[in-house]
C-alpha positions as CSV (number, residue, x, y, z in Angstrom):
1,X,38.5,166.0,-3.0
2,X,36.3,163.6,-4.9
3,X,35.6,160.1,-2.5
4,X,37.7,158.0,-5.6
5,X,40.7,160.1,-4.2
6,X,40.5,159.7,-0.6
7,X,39.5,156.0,-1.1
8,X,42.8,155.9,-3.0
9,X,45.0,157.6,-0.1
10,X,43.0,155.0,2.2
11,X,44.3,152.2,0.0
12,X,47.1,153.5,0.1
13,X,48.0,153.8,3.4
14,X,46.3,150.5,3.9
15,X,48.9,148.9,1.4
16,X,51.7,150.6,3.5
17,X,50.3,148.7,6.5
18,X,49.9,145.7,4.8
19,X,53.7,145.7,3.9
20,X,55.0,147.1,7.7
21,X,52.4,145.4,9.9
22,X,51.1,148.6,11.3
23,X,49.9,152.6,9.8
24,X,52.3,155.2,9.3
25,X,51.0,158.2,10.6
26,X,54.0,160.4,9.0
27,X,53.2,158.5,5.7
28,X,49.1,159.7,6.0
29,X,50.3,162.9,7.0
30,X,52.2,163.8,3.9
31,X,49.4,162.2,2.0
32,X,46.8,164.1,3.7
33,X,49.2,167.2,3.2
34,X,46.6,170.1,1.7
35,X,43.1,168.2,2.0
36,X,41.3,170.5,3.2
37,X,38.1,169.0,3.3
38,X,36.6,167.3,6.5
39,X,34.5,164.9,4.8
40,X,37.5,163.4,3.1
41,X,40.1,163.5,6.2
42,X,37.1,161.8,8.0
43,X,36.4,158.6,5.4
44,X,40.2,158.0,5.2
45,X,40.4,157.9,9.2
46,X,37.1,156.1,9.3
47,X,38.8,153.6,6.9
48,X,41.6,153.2,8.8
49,X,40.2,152.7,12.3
50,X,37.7,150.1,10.6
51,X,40.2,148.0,9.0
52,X,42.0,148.7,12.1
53,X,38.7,147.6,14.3
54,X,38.0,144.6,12.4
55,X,40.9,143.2,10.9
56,X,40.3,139.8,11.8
57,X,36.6,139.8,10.7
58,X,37.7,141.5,7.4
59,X,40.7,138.8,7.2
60,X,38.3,135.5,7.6
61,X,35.7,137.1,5.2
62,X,38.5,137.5,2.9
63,X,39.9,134.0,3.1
64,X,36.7,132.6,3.2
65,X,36.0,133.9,-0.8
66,X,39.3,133.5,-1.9
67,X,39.5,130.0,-2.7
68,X,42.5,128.3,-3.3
69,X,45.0,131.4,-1.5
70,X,46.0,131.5,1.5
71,X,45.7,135.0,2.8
72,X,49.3,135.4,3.5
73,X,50.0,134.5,-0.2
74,X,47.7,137.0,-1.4
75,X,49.3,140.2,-3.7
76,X,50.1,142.5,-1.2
77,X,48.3,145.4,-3.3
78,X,45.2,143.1,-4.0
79,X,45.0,142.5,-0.1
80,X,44.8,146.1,0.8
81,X,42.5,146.6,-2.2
82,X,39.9,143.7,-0.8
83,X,40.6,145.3,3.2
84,X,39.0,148.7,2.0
85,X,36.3,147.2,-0.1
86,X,35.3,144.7,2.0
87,X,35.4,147.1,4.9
88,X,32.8,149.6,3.1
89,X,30.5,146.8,1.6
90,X,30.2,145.6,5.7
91,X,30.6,148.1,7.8
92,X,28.9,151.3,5.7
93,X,26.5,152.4,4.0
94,X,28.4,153.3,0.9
95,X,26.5,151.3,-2.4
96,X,28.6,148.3,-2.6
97,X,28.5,148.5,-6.1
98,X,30.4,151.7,-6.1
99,X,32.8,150.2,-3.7
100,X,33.4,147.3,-6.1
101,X,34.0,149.3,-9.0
102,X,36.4,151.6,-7.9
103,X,38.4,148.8,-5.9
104,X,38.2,147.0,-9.6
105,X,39.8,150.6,-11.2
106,X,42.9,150.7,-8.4
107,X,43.4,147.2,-9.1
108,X,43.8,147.9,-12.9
109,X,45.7,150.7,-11.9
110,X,48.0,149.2,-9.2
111,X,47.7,146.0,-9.5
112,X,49.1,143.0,-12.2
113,X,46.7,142.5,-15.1
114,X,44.9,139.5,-13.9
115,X,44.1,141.2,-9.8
116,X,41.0,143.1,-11.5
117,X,39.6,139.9,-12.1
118,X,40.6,138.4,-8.9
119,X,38.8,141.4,-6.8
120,X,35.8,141.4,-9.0
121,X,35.3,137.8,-8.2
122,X,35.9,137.6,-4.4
123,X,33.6,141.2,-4.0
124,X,30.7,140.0,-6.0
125,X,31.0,136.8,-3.5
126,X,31.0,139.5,-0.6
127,X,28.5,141.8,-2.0
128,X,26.1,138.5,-2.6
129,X,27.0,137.1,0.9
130,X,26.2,140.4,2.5
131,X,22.7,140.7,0.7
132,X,21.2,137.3,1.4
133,X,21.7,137.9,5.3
């Protein structure tokens, strides 16, 4: 499994928790249903223990870029887009440019026309806010 399809199942779940409040585990079960490989099944837990972890940090960062939304009127799909970004582009060591890009492709994918935009914007903040530390 390429990493753009377990960051997907990772947005994924993180959307369900986003919506519920808390992780399905039955729901990443059936989406982890024939992965095979460790590395993925690893990132996607990593994810979710991260966002998990540092959900507060990951929420203030969040508000803090997106000017003019409150969090909790933030698109529901664009919020569990930004958690997963925003928890690789702080907390690993995966290029943040990557991480951008391919939360800017799920947003186009998932997401209403404008959220690409939207993500692009509030990541580039992160991204820039990360690099002059």
């Amino acid at each position: 499994m390429k990493r753009r399809d377990a960051r997907r199942i990772a947005f994924q779940l993180t959307y369900e928790m986003v919506m519920n409040g808390s992780y399905n585990y039955d729901t990443r079960d059936d989406l982890l249903d024939g992965v095979t490989e460790s590395d993925s099944v690893n990132y996607i837990n990593s994810v979710l223990d991260g966002i998990s972890a540092h959900y507060d940090e990951l929420k203030s960062l969040i508000t803090s870029y997106a000017k003019g939304y409150e969090y909790d009127r933030i698109y529901k799909v664009d919020l569990a887009l930004l958690l997963v970004a925003c928890y690789e582009i702080v907390y690993t060591d995966t290029p943040s440019a990557v991480v951008a890009n391919e939360a800017v492709e799920l947003a186009k994918e998932y997401s209403d026309t404008k959220s690409h935009a939207f993500i692009n914007g509030i990541l580039a903040s992160v991204i820039k806010g990360k690099e002059g530390k």
